[in-house]
N, C-alpha and C positions, 0 to 999 in steps of 0.2 A: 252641665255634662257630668257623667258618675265616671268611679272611678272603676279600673279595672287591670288585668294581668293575663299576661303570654303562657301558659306552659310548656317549654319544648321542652323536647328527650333529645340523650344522645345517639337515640336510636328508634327505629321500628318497635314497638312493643315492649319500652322503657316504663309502661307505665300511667302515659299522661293520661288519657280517655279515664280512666279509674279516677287519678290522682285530681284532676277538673271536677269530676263527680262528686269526689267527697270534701272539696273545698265547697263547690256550690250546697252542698247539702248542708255543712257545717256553718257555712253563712244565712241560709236559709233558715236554722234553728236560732241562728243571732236574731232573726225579723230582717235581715237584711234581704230586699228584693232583687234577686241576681237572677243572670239568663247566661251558659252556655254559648259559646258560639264557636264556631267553625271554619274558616273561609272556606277551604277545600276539602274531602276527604274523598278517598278512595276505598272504597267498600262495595264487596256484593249484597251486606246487612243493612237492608234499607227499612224504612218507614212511611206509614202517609198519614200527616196529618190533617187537623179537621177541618181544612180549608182543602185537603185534596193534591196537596203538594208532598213530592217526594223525597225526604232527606235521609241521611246513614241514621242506623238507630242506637251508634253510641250518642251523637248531639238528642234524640229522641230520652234517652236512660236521662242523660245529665241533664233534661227539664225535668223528668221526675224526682231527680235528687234534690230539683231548685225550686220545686212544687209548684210549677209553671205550667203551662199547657206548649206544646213545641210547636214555632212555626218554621217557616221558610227561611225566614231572616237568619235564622240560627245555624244553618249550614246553606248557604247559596250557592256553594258550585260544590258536587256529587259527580267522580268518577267511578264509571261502572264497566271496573277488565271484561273486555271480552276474550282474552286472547292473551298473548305475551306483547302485542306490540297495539294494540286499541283500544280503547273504552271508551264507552256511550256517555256523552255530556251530559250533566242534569243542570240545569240553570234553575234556580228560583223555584225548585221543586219541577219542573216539565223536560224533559228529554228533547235536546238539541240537534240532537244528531251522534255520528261516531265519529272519534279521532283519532291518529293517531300519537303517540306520545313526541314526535319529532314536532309533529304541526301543532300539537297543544304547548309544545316550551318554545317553539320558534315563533310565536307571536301574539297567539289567541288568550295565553295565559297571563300575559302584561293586560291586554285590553278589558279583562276583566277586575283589575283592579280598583276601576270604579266605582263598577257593582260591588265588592265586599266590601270597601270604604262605607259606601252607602247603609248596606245592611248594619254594619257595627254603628253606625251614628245612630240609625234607628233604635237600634236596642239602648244604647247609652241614654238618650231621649227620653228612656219607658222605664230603664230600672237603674238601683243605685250603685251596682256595681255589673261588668260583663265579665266571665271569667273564659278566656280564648284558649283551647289549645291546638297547636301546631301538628305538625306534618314529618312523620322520619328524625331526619334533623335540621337543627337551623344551618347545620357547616355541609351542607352538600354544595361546595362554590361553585362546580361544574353548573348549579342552578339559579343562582343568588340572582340573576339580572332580574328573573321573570317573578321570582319569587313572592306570592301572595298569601303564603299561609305562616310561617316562622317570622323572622325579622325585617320582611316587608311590611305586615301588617303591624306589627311591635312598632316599627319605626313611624309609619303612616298615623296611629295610634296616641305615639307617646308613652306606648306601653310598657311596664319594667316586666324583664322574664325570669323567671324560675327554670332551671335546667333539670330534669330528673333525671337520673340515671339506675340501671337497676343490675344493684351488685352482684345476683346471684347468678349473672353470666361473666362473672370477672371482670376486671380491666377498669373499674368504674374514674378511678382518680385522674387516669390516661386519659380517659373520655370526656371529664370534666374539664380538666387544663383543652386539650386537645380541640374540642368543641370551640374554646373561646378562645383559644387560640389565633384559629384558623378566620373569625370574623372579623370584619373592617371596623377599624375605628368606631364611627358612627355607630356601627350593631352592639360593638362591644359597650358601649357606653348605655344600654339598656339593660345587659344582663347583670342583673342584681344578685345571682347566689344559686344555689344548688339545694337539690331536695334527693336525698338517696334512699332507693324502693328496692325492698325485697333483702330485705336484712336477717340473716340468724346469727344468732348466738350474743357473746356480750359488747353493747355498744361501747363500753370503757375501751375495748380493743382497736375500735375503729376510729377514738378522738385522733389520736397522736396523727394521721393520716390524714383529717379533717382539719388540724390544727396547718399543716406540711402545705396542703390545698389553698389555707386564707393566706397564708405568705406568698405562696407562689403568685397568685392570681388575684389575691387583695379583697377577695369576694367570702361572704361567711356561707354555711350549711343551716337549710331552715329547717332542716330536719330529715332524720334516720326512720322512714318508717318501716317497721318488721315487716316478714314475711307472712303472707294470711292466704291460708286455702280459701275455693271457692271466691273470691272475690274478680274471677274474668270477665263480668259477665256483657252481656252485646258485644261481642268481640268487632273488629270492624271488618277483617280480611279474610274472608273465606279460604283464600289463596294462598296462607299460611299457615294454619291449622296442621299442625302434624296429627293426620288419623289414625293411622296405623294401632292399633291399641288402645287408641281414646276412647276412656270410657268415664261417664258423666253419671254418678250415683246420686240414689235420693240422699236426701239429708237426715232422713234417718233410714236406717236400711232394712231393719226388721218387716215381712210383711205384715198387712193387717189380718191377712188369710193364713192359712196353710204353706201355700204355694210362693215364688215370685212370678214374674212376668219380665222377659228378656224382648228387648225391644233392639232390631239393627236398623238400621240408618245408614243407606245404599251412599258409600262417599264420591260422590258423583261429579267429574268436572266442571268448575265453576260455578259448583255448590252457593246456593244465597239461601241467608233467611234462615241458615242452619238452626238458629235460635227458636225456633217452633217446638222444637223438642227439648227445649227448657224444663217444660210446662211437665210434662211426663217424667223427667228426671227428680223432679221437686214430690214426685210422687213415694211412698213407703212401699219398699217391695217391689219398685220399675228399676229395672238395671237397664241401659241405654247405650250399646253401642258404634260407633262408625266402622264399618267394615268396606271392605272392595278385593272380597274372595266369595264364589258360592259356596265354598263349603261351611262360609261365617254366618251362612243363612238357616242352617241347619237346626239348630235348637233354637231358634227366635219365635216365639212366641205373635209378634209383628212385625212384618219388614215396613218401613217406611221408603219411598223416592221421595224427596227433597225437591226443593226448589232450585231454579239452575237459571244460567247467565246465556246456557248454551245446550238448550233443548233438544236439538241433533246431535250432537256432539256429544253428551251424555247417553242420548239411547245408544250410541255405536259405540261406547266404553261398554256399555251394560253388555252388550252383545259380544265384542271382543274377550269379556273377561267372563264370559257363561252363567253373570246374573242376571241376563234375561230368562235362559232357559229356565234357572232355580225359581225365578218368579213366576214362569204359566207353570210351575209344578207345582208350586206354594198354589196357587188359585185351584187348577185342577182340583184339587188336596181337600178344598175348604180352610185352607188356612190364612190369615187376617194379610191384607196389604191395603197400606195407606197411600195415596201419592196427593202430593200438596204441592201446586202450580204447575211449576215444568214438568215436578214428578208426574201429577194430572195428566198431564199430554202425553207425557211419553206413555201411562198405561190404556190412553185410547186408540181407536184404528187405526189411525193415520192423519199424520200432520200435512200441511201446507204452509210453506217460509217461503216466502220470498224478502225475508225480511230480517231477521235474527243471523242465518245461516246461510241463505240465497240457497237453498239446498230442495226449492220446491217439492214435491210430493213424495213424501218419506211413509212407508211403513213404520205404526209406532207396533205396543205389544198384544192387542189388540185386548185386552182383559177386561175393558170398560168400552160401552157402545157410544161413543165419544169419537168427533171428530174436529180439527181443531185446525182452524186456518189464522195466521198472522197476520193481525192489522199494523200497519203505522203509527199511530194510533197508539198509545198506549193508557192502559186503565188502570187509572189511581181511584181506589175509592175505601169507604171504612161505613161495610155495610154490616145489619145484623139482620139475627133470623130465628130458627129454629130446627135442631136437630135430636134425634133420640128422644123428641119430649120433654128438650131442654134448652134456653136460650143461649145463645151463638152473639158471638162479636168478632169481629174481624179487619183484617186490609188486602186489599186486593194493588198488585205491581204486577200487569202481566201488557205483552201483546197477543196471546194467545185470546180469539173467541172459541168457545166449544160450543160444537152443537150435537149437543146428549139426543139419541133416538132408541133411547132403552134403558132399559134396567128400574130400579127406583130412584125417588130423589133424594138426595143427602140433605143441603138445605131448603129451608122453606121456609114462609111468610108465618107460618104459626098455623094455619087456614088451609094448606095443603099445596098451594101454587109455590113450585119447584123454584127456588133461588139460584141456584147454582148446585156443580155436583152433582154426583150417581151414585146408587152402590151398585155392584152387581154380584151376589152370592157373597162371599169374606173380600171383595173387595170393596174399596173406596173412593173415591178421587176429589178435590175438592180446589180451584183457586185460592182459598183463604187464609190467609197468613194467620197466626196469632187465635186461633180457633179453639186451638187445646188450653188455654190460657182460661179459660171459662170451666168454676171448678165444677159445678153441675153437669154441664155434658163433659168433660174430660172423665169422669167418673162412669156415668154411663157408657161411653165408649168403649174404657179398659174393661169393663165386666161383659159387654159384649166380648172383646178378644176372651177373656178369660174363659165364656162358656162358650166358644166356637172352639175353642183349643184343647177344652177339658182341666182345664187348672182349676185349682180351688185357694183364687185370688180372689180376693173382698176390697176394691178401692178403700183405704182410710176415710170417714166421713168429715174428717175435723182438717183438713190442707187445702189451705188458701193460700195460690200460686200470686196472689196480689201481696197479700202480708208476707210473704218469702221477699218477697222483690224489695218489700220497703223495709224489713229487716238487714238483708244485705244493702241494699243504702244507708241506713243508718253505722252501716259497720265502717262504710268510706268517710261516712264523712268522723267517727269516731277516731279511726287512723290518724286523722287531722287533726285532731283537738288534742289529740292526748301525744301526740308523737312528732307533732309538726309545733313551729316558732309562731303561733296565731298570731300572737301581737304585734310580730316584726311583718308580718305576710300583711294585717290589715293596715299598716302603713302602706306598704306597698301599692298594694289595693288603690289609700287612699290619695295619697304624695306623689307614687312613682316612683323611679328607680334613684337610691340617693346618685347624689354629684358628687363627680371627681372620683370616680373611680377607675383604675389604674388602666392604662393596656398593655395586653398582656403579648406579649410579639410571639412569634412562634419560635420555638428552636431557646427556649430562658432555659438560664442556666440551670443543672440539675442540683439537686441535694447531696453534698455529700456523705459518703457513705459512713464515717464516722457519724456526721451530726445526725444521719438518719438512725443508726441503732444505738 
């Protein structure tokens, strides 16, 4: 068996997805053959891989930082919010069914611990080390019976955990004690130490606190690691994303043209896959924002519709809040609109659900002669093609089928027979995820928007959205090497969590305030 390690946060968005990543990347540069894994996540940023299975595309990133190919195994159960109170099961990469969150912790969610048992053996089996991380927190105890992603799996495992906590929303020391506090015996007895993210200024300031921490709770810090722009990347929760103002620039910003190119991104209910527009951000001279005002549609260059969890639902946001109108004014106009999956649907005639939304025969916005009725069924697939004159790759996650009876076709076979997608005049539409990722057509593309709109933008010839990607990995897993305890982490790794480590009860005595200053 190999060996391997928990990551929990004290919280949602502590860290760990990133902090997993650049452990697996940083052991991957050792030759150490590591895999990622997940039991549960909740995300609308999904992935399919090459087997046609569907998983979240932070476990997807963290096999590129482990220079692995991602399967199934590596995230086996994938919830997907529909709502405030359900989301669509993904088991084993294939969609379940929907639940709701009362019936998924009231039973269904013990019975699959099995299955993750399972999957983690297999990967253990295959590679030398698994690096797991967790869910929220390990001390949500209102949940602990059912609990399969934090200190269920740790325990089931034998796994030692790292707690990360991420100081630049305060409170982190609180969080730490408080976290271990709050677990049972048993759990406590695998948490091996803390990992603190999102650090500025001088760490000399933050020993004495660190030092305050291994007394209280007996456990050391494996490491401070600073604060580092750009490094969010695959986010997992669409659902948390403050848009308002988000705005995702190239990485170098100077254009290559004259001009720039303002790109909005309709922030659309139950927004997935947001991640497509990556691809364009990494570009010199694309400013890239999420909006959800028409009058934010105004100087954009391209409006994008996004991918969505909730097809209906979305176009009657769009219409509520008068970005429908601003987009048949945009088309009217000749001006660029892209819609990618749900976006897709929503800019064809008229949908048919009886299945996403039970919302049967919906007027969409009619801007693509696209018609699109919901199967059961849902299509996983990672097809490529040809567009602009340039090859295409892609992943298709939809239950929408369309059926195109106009316009031209977007992609195609190389040969002319229509793959999927339409344009019609400066619009677009396409199911394909991950399509602008391809630096050849991404480049043809923006200089179509650029001379339908009149700018005098020149895509850069020299940006490769693949060498970004593995640049920023290589920055994760450098955070690790250079800022994290590697030697005490690959004990861990290799041992486990050391013995006889203390428990910490809730309510220990506090520090007094003399010994403290």
């Amino acid at each position: 068996m190999s060996g391997g390690l928990l990551v929990a946060g004290t919280t949602s968005d502590a860290g760990k997805s990133v902090v997993t990543a650049g452990i697996c990347r940083w052991l991957a540069r050792r030759g150490v053959k590591v895999a990622p894994f997940k039991a549960q996540n909740m995300s609308l940023n999904s992935f399919v891989t090459r087997e046609g299975a569907e998983i979240g595309r932070a476990q997807a990133m963290q096999a590129q930082a482990a220079r692995v190919e991602p399967t199934a195994l590596m995230n086996p159960v994938l919830l997907k919010p529909g709502g405030d109170r359900s989301s669509q099961v993904v088991l084993m990469g294939r969609a379940v069914g929907e639940m709701s969150a009362r019936g998924y912790h009231g039973g269904r969610q013990e019975r699959l611990l099995s299955t993750v048992t399972d999957c983690l053996e297999q990967l253990r089996s295959t590679y030398d080390a698994v690096i797991c991380e967790g869910a929220g927190s390990p001390a949500e105890i209102n949940l602990r019976r059912t609990d399969i992603v934090n200190m269920g799996i740790a325990r089931a495992a034998r796994f030692p955990v790292v707690v990360v906590g991420d100081i630049d929303r305060g409170g982190v020391f609180a969080s730490f004690f408080g976290t271990t506090a709050l677990l049972a015996p048993e759990d406590q007895e695998l948490v091996a130490g803390y990992l603190v993210n999102k650090f500025r200024g001088d760490v000399s300031l933050l020993e004495p606190g660190l030092d305050m921490l291994r007394d209280l709770t007996g456990r050391p810090t494996y490491g401070v690691l600073p604060f580092a722009h750009g490094l969010g990347i695959d986010e997992e929760d669409g659902l948390r994303v403050s848009l308002r103002g988000t705005v995702r620039e190239s990485a170098v910003s100077p254009p290559h043209g004259e001009d720039v190119l303002r790109v909005a991104v309709c922030a659309i209910p139950l927004m997935s896959n947001f991640t497509d527009v990556d691809a364009l951000a990494a570009e010199p001279g694309v400013v890239v924002r999420f909006v959800d005002r028409a009058e934010e549609l105004a100087d954009a260059d391209l409006v994008i519709v996004p991918g969505t969890r909730g097809t209906v639902k979305a176009l009657a946001w769009l219409r509520e809040r008068g970005l429908a109108d601003a987009l048949r004014r945009r088309a009217a106009e000749g001006r660029p609109v892209l819609g990618i999956c749900g976006g897709y649907q929503i800019l064809g005639e008229h949908i048919e659900d009886e299945v996403e939304s039970r919302a049967g025969q919906v007027d969409a916005l009619g801007l693509l002669p696209v018609r699109v009725r919901f199967d059961r069924e849902k299509t996983l697939a990672r097809p490529s093609g040809e567009a602009l004159g340039e090859p295409v790759e892609g992943y298709e996650i939809h239950h929408g089928v369309a059926d195109v009876r106009g316009g031209e076709p977007f992609l195609t076979d190389g040969r002319g027979t229509p793959l999927d997608g339409c344009r019609s005049g400066a619009v677009w539409g396409t199911h394909w995820h991950g399509s602008l990722e391809g630096d050849g057509f991404r480049r043809r593309f923006l200089a179509e928007v650029a001379r339908l709109t009149g700018r005098r933008f020149v895509p850069a010839p020299g940006t490769c959205f693949a060498a970004l990607r593995e640049e920023q990995l290589d920055r994760l897993g450098d955070l690790i090497e250079e800022h994290a305890d590697t030697d005490a982490l690959w004990r861990l790794i290799e041992s486990g969590a050391p013995s006889g480590l203390p428990f910490v009860p809730p309510g220990a005595p506090a520090i007094p305030v003399k010994e403290a200053l």
